[in-house]
C-alpha positions as a Markdown table, in Angstrom:
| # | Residue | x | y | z |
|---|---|---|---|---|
| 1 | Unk | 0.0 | 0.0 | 0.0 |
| 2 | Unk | 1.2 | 3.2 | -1.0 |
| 3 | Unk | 2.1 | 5.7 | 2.3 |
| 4 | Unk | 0.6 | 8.8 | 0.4 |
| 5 | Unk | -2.4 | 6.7 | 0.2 |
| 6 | Unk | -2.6 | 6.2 | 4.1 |
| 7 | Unk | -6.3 | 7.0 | 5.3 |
| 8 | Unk | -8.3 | 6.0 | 8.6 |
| 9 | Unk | -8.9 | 2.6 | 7.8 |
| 10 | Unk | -5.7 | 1.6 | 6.9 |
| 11 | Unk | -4.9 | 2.6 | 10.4 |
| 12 | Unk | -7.2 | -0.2 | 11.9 |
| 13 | Unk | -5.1 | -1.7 | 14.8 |
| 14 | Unk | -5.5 | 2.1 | 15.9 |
| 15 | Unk | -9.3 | 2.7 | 15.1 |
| 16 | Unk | -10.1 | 3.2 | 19.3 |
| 17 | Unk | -7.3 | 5.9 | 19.3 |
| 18 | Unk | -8.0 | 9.8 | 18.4 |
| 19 | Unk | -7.5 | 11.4 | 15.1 |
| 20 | Unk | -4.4 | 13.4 | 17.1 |
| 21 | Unk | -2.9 | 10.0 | 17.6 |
| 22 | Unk | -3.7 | 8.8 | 14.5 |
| 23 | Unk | -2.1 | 12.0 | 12.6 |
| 24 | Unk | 0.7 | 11.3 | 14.5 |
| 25 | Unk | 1.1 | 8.2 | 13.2 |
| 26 | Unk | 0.6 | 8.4 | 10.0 |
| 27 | Unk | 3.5 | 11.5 | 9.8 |
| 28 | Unk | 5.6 | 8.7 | 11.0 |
| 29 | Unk | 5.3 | 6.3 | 8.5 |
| 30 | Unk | 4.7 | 8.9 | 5.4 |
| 31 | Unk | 8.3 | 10.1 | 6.7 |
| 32 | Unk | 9.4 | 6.6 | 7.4 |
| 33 | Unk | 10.1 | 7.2 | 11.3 |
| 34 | Unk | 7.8 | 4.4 | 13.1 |
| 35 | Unk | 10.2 | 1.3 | 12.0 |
| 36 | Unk | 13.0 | 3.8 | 13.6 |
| 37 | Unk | 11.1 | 4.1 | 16.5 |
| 38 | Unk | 10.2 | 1.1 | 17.2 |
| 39 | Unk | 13.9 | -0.4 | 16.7 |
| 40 | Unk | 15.1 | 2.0 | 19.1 |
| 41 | Unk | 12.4 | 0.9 | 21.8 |
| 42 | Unk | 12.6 | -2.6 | 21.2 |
| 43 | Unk | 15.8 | -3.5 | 19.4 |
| 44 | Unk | 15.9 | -7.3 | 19.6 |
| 45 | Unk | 13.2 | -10.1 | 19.5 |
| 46 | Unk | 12.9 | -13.0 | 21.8 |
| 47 | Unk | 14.0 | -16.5 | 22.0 |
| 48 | Unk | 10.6 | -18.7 | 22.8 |
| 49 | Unk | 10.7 | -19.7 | 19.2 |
| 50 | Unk | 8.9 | -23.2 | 19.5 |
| 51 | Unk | 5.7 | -24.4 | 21.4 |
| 52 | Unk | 7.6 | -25.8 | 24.2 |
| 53 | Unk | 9.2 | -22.5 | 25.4 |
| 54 | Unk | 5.9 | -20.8 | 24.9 |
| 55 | Unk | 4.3 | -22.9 | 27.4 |
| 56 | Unk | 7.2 | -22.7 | 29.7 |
| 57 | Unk | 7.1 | -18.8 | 29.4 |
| 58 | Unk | 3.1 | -18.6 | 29.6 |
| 59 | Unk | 3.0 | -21.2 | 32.8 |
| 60 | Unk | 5.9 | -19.0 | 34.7 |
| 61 | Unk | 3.2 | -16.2 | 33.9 |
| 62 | Unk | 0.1 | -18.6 | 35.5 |
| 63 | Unk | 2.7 | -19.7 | 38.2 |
| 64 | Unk | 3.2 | -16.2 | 39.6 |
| 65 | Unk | 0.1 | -14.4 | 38.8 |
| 66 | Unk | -2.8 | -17.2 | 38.7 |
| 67 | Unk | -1.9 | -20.3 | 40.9 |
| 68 | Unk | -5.2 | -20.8 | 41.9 |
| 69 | Unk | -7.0 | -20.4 | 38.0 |
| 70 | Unk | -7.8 | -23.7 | 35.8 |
| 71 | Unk | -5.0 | -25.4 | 34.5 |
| 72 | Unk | -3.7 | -24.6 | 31.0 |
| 73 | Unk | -4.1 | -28.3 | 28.9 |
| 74 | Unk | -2.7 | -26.3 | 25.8 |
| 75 | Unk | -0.1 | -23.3 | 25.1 |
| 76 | Unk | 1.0 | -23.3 | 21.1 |
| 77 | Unk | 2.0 | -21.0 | 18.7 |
| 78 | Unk | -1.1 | -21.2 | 16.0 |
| 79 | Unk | -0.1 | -20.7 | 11.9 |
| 80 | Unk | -4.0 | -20.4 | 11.5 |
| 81 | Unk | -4.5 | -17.7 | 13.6 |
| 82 | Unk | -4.2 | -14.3 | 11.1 |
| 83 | Unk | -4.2 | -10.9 | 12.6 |
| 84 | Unk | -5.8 | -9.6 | 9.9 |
| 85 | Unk | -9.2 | -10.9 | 11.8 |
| 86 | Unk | -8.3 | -8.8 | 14.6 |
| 87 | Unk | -6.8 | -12.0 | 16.8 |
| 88 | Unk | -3.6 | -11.8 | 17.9 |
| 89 | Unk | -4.1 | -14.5 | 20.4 |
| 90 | Unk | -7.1 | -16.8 | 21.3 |
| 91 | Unk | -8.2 | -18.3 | 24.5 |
| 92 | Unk | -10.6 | -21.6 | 24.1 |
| 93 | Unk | -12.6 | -22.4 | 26.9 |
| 94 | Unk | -14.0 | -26.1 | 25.9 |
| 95 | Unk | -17.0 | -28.2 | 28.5 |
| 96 | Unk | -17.8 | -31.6 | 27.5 |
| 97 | Unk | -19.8 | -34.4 | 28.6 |
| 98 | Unk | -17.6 | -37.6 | 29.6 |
| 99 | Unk | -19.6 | -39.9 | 31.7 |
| 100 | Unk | -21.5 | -38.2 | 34.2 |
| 101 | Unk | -18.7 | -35.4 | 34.8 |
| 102 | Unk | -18.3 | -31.7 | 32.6 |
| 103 | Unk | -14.9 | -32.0 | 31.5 |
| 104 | Unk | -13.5 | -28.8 | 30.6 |
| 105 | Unk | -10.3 | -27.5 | 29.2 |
| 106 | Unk | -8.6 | -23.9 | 28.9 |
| 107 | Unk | -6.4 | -23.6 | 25.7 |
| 108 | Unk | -4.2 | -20.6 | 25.1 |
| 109 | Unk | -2.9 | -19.9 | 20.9 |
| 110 | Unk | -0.6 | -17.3 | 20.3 |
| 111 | Unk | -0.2 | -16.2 | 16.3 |
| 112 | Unk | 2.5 | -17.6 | 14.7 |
| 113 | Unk | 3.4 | -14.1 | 13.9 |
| 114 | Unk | 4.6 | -13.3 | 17.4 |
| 115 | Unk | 7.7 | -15.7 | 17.1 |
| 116 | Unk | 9.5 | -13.0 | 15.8 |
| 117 | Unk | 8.5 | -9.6 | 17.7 |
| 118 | Unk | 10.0 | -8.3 | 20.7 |
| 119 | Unk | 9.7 | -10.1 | 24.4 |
| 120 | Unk | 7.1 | -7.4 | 26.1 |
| 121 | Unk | 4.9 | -7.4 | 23.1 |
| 122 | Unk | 4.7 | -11.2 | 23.5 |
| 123 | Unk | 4.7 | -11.1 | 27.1 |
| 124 | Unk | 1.6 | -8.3 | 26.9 |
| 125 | Unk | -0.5 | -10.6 | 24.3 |
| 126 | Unk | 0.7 | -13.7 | 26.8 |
| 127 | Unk | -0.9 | -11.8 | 30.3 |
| 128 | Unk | -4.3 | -11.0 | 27.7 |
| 129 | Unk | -4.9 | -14.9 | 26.9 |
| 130 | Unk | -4.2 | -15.4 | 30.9 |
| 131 | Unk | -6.4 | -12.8 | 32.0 |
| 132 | Unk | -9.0 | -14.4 | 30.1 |
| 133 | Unk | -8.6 | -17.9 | 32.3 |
| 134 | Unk | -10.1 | -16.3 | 34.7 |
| 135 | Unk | -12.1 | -13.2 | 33.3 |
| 136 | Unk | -13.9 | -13.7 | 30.3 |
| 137 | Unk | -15.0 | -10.7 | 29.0 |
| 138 | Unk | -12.9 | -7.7 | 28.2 |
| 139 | Unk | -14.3 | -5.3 | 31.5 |
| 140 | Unk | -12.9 | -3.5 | 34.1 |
| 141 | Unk | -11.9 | -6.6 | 36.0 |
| 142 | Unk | -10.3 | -8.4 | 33.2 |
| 143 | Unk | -8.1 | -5.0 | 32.1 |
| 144 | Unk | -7.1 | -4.8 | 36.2 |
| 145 | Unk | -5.9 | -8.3 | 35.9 |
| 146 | Unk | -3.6 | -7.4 | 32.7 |
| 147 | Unk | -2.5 | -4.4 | 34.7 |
| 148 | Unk | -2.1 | -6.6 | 38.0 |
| 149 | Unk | 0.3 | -8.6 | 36.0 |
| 150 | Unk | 1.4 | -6.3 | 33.6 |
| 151 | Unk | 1.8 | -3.1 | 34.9 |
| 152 | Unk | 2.3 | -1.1 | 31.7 |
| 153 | Unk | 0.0 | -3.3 | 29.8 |
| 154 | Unk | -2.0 | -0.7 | 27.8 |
| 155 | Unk | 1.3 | 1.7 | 26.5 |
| 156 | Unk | 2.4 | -2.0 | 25.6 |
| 157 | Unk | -0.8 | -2.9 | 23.8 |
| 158 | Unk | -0.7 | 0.5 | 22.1 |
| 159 | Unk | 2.9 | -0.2 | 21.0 |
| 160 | Unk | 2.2 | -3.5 | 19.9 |
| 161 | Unk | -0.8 | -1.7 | 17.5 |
| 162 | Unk | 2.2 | 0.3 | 16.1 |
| 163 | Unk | 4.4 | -2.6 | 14.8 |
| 164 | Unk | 1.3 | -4.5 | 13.5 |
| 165 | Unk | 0.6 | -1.1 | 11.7 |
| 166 | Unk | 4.3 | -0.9 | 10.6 |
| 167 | Unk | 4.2 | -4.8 | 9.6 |
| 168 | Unk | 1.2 | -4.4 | 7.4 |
| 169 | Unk | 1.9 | -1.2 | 5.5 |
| 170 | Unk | 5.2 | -1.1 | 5.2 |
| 171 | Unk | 6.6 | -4.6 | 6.0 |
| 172 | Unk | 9.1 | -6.4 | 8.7 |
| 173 | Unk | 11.4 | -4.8 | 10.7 |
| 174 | Unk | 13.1 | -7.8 | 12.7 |
């Protein structure tokens, strides 16, 4: 897509923001400034490259912040899940019937995408998916919980919305 070009909804991952921010943001990339600044913020990505690292990561997370939640049966890196549909992670809550006994299962997917990105934007999309394990719906509770375990969760998020908006108009940076 061509920067000149750049209009409101090419700027989705920022639609919540205000048209300040948004002008701001688009300046950046028309002068080719937001891949700068995010390099300087975050200059290296992390090393949980595989599903088992991923768990290990996410269940240090559960282990600190939510020993008492439902245990975690599945923690994986996802090629199926595709930002472009707004997910960047999913949480699966699944009840079945075995017997006479409800059965259920919590199962955290993290896009494929994120293998490559720096450590807190993982870590902020890992401590949404937990939050979820124990809040389901994205209310004040649930976004005290992120907080609670991430204290700078929302400048995180909104840098995060930044490289997906660098990523999709103008391409990689790591």
């Amino acid at each position: 897509m061509s920067v000149s070009k750049i209009d409101s909804t090419a700027l989705k991952y920022l639609s919540a923001y205000s048209d300040q921010v948004k002008s701001q943001v688009k300046l950046m990339l028309e002068e080719d400034k937001l891949s700068q600044f995010l390099l300087t913020k975050y200059p290296t990505t992390h090393v949980i490259t595989n599903d088992k690292k991923l768990r290990e990561y996410v269940m240090d997370l559960k282990n600190n912040y939510l020993k008492k939640s439902s245990p975690i049966s599945k923690i994986i890196y996802d090629p199926k899940i595709h930002v472009v549909n707004n997910a960047l992670g999913l949480h699966t809550f699944v009840s079945r019937v075995q017997g006479n006994k409800l059965k259920s299962k919590n199962e955290i997917r993290i896009s494929e995408m994120f293998k490559n990105c720096p450590e807190p934007f993982l870590k902020m999309i890992v401590v949404h998916e937990l939050a979820h394990v124990r809040e389901k719906n994205h209310d004040k509770a649930f976004y005290k919980l992120c907080e609670h375990m991430l204290p700078d969760y929302h400048q995180l998020e909104f840098e995060m919305r930044l490289y997906l908006t660098q990523v999709e108009l103008k391409g990689k940076i790591y």
